[in-house]
Residue frames relative to the residue before (quaternion, step in Angstrom):
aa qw qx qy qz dx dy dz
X 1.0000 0.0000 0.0000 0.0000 0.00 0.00 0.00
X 0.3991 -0.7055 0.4814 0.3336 3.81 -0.91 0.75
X 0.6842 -0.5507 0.3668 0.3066 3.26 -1.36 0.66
X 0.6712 0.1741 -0.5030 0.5159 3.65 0.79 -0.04
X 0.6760 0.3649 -0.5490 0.3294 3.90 -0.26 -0.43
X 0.5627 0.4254 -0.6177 0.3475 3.65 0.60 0.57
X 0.6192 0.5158 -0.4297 0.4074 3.71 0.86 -1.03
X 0.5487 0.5408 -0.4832 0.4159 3.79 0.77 -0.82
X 0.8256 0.4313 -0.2278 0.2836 3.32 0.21 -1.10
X 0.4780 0.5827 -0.3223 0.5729 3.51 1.42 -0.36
X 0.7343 0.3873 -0.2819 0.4810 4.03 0.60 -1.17
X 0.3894 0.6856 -0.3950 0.4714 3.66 1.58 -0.48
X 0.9033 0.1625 -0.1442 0.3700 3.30 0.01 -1.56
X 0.4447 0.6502 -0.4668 0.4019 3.66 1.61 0.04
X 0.7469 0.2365 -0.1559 0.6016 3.78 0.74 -0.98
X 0.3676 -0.7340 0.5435 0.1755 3.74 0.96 0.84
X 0.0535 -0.8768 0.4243 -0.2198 2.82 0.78 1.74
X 0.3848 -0.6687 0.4958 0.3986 3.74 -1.36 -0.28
X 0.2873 -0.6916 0.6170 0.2416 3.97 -0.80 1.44
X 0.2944 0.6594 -0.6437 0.2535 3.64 -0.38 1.32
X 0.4170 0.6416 -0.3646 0.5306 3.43 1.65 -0.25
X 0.6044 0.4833 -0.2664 0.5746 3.89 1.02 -1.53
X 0.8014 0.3142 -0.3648 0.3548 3.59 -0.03 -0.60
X 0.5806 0.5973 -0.3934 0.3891 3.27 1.16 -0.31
X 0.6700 0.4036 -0.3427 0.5203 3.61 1.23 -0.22
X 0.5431 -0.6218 0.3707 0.4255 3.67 1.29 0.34
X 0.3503 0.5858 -0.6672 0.2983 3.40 0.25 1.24
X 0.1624 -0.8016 0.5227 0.2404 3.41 -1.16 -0.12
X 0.8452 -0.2697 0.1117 0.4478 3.51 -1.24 0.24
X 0.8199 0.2657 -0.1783 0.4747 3.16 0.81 -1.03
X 0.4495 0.5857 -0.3692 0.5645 3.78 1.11 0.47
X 0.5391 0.5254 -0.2401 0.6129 3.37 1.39 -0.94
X 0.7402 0.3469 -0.2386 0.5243 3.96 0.62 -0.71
X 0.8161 0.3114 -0.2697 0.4054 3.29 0.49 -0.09
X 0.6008 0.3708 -0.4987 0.5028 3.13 1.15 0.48
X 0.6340 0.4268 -0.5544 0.3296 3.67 0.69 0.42
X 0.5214 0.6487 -0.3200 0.4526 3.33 1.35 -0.37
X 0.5995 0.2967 -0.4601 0.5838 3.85 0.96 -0.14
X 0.4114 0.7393 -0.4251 0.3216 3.97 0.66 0.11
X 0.4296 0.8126 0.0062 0.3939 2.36 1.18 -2.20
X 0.8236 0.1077 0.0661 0.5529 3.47 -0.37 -2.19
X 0.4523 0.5406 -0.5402 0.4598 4.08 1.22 0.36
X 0.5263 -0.6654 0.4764 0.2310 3.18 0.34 -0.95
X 0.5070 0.6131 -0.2926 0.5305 3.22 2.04 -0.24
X 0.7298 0.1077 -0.2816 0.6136 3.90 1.04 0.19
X 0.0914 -0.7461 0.6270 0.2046 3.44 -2.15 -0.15
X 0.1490 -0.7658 0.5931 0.1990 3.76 -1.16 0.27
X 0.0812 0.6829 -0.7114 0.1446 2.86 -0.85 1.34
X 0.8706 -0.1258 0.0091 0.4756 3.28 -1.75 1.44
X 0.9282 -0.2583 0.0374 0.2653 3.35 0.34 1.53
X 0.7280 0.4226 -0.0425 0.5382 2.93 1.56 -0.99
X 0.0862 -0.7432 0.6512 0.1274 3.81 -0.55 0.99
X 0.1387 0.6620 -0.7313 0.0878 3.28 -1.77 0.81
X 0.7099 -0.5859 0.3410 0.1908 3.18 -1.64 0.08
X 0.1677 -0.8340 0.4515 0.2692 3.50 -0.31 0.33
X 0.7378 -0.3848 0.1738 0.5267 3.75 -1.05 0.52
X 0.6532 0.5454 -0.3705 0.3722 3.71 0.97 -0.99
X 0.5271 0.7277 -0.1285 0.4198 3.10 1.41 -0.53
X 0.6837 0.3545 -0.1592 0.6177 3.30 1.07 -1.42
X 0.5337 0.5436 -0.3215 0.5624 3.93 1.21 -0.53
X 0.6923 0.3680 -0.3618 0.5044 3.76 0.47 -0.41
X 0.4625 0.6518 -0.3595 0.4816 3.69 0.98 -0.77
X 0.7786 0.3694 -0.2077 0.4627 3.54 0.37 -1.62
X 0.7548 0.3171 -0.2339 0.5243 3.75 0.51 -0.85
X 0.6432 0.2058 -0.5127 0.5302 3.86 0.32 0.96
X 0.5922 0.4325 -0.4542 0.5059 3.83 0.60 0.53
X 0.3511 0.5563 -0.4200 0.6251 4.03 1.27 0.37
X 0.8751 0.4352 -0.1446 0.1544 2.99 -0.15 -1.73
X 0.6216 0.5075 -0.2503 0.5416 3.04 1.98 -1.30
X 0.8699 0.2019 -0.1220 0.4331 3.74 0.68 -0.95
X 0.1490 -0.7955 0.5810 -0.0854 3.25 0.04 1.72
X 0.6424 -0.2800 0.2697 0.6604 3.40 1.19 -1.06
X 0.6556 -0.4881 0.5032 0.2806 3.22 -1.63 0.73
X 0.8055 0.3587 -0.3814 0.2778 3.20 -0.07 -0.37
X 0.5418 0.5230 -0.4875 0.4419 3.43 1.13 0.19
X 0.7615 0.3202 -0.3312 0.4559 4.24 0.80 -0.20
X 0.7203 0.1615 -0.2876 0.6102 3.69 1.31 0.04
X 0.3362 -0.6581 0.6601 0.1345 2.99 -1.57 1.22
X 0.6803 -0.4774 0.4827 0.2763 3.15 -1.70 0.51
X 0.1521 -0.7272 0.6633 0.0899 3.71 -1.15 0.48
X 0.2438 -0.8564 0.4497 -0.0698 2.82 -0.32 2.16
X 0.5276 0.4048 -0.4582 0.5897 3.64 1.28 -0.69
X 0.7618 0.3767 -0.4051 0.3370 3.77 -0.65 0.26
X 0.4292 0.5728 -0.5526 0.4270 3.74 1.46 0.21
X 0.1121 -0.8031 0.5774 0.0953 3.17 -1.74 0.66
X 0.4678 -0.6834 0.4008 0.3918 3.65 -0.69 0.66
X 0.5571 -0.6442 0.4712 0.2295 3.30 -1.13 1.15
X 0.4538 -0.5452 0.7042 0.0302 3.45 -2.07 1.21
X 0.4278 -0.5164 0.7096 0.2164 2.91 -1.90 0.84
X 0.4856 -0.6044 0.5475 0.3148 3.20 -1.44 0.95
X 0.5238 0.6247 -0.4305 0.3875 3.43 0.39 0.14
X 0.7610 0.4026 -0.2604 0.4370 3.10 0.80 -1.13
X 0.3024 -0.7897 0.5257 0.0929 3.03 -1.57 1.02
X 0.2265 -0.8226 0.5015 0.1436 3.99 -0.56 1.25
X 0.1282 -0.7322 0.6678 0.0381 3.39 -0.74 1.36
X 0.0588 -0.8683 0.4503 0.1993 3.60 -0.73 0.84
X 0.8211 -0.1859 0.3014 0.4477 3.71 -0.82 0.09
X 0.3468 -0.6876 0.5746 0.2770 3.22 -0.57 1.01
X 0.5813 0.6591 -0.2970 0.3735 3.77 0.73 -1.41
X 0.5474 0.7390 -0.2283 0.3197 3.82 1.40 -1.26
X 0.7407 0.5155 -0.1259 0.4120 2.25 0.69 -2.06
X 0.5097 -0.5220 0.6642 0.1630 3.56 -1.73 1.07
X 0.8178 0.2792 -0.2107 0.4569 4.10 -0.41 -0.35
């Protein structure tokens, strides 16, 4: 399982959340059950009398794939170079095109 649809799914069942996020990456119901079941046998969730939640190993797996994912921005967004422009003196003043203009 990748490392975020596992963290999704752990933060799912901590705030007993809604797994419409999972289907939106094309899992289905029963993909949806069997990855909480290998949870389940990880040890990072339990069901007891009805109710599924996480267990501390759980909340510890939560913390060390949320480290892992955000070291720093710049490794998951890239910069958007066609749209850099070359800096102006503050002095200078920018009169555009009458034709430009929208109003």
């Amino acid at each position: 399982m990748e490392q975020n649809v596992k963290l999704l799914l752990l933060k799912i069942i901590k705030f007993n959340g809604d797994i419409s996020p999972l289907l939106k990456l094309e899992y289905d119901y029963s993909q949806v059950a069997k990855l909480i079941r290998q949870e389940i046998a990880d040890g990072n969730a339990e069901y007891q009398k009805g109710n599924l939640f996480l267990t501390k190993k759980g909340n510890s797996t939560i913390e060390q794939l949320e480290t892992v994912r955000k070291p720093g921005s710049g490794q998951w967004i890239e910069p958007e170079i066609e749209s850099k422009i070359t800096p102006i003196a503050k002095d200078f003043i920018y009169l555009p095109n009458k034709k430009e203009l929208s109003f």
